[in-house]
N, C-alpha and C positions, 0 to 999 in steps of 0.2 A: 222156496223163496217167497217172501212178502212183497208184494207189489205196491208201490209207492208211488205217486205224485211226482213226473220232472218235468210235464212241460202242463203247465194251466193258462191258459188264454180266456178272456173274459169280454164280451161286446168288441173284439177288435174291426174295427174300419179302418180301409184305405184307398185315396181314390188318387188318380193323376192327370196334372193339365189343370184348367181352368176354363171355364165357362162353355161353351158350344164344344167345347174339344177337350171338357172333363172325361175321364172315363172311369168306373167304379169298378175296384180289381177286388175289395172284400167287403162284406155287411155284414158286421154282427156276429161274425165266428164266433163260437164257443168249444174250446177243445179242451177233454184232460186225457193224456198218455202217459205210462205208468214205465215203471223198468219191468225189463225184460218183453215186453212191447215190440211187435214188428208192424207197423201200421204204413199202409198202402195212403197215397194222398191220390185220388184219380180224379180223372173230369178232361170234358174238352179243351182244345187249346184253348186259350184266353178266358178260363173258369177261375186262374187266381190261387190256383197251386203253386207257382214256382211263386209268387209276391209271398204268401204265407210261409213259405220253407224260409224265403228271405227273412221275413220277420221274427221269426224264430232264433235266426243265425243272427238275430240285429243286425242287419246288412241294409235292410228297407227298415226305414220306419215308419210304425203306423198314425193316422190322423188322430185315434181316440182307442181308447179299451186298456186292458190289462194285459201285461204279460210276467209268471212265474216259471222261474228257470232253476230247477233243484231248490226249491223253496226258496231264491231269492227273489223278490219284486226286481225287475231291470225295466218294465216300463208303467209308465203309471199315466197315462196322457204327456208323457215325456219321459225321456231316456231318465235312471235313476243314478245312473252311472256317468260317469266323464270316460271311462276309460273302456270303451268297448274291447278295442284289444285284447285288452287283457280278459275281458270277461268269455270272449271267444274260445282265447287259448284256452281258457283253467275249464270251463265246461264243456266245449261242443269239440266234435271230428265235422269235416264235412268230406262228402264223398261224390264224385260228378259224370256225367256221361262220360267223355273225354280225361282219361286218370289224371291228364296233367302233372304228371311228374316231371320235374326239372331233367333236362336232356343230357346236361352236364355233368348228373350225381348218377353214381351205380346208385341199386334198388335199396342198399343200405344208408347211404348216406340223405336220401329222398326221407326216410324216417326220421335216422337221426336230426335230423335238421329240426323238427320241430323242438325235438327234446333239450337243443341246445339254443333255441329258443324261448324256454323256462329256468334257461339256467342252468343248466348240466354240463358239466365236462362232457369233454368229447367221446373220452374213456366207458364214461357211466350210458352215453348217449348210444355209444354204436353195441353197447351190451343188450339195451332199450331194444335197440332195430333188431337185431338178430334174437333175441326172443319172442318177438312179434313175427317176422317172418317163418319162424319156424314153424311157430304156433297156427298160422296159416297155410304152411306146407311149401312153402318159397324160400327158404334156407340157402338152399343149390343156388339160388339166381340172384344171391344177395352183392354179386361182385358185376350184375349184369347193367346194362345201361338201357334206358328205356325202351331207344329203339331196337333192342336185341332181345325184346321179352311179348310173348304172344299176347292176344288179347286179356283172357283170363289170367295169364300171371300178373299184367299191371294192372290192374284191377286189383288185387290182392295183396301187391304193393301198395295202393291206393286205403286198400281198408286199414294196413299195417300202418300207414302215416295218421289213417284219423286217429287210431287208437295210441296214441302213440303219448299226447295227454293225460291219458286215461279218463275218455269221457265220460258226462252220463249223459250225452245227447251225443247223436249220430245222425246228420240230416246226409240224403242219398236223394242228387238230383237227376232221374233216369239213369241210375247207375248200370241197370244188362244194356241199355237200347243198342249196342255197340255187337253184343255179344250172340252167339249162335245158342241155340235154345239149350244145348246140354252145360255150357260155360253158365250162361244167364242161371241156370238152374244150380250151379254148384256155386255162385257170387251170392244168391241169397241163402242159400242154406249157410253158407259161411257166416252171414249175416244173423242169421236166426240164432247160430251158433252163439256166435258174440252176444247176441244180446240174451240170452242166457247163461251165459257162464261169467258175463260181466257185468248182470245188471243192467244194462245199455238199453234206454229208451231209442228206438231207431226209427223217421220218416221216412220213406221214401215216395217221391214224385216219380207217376209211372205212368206209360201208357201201354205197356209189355205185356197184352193177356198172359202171356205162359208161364209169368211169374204169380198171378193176379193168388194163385190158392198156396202160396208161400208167407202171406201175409195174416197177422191174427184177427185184423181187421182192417176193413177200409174207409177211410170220410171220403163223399162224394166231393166236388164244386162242382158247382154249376151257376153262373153269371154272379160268382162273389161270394155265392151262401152256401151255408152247408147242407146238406138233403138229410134225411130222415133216414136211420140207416136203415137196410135192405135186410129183410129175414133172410 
């Protein structure tokens, strides 16, 4: 597999508030992540990790810099797009501490939803989910409802729904922190997996040492910036 350019970031800053009660959450980043990429985002609380995932997901927007997403420019010192949305849906999964799976859909329907949020029959959509669940090893639990499924399977539901677009971006915001070290440890290899067999550039925002050597790399923060990466 040829490693390609999906997430390039260029001078991005962003800071919040104004004057005596400004506060600088990024300076100056510079990132490039490739597909098949598992990349660890670490640093102390309010280092400016979860602002940057945002900014990625264009969720936050940034003050100034660049951002390329699968070779499209989406911000350029201003959004390039009108329709975030949509630019969400067609590029990015996103994945969260808390699966946040809708309580009311079994584990199938949690998938398919996205699917028939691009347009898909229902038919085509619940085809979608159940070959994602499989392919993650939650098949059996595809009629199950959120509350009836262990830590590790909604999770797994949860990766099923990112993928369910077919990303090339997969932001994971402390996706184990939830999880017992043997789960934690089987949510990222599943993730490793994904992003090698699907090309999937993957962040994850993490504080979880036990995952930390599951990762191919990791960017520091530290008060906004990026550190000098670590031999």
């Amino acid at each position: 597999m040829s490693q390609r350019p999906v997430i390039e970031i260029r001078d991005l800053s962003k800071s919040f508030g104004s004057g005596e009660s400004r506060v600088t959450a990024l300076v100056d980043v510079d990132v490039t992540i490739s597909t098949g990429e598992v990349v660890g985002l670490i640093g102390p609380s309010g280092s400016g990790k979860s602002t940057l995932l945002n900014c990625i997901g264009c969720i936050t927007e940034p003050d100034s810099g660049t951002i390329r997403l699968a070779g499209r420019q989406v911000y350029a010192n201003g959004y390039t797009t009108s329709d975030l949305r949509r630019l969400r849906l067609e590029l990015i999964g996103f994945i969260f501490q808390s699966h946040n799976l809708l309580p009311f859909m079994p584990a199938w329907e949690n998938v398919a939803l996205v699917c028939t949020m691009l347009g898909q029959g229902i038919g085509e959509a619940r085809d979608r989910a159940m070959e994602l669940l499989d392919y993650l090893g939650v098949s059996r639990r595809a009629q199950a409802y959120p509350s009836e499924l262990s830590g590790g399977e909604a999770q797994r539901v949860a990766i099923a729904r990112a993928l369910a677009n077919r990303p090339k971006i997969i932001l994971a915001d402390e996706p184990t922190a939830a999880l017992d070290s043997e789960r934690a440890a089987t949510v990222m290899d599943l993730l490793r997996r994904v992003s090698r067999e699907r090309e999937t550039a993957i962040v994850v925002v993490s504080h979880d040492e036990k995952v930390f050597s599951r990762f191919d790399r990791m960017l520091h923060l530290r008060d906004g910036r990026l550190q000098p990466q670590r031999s």
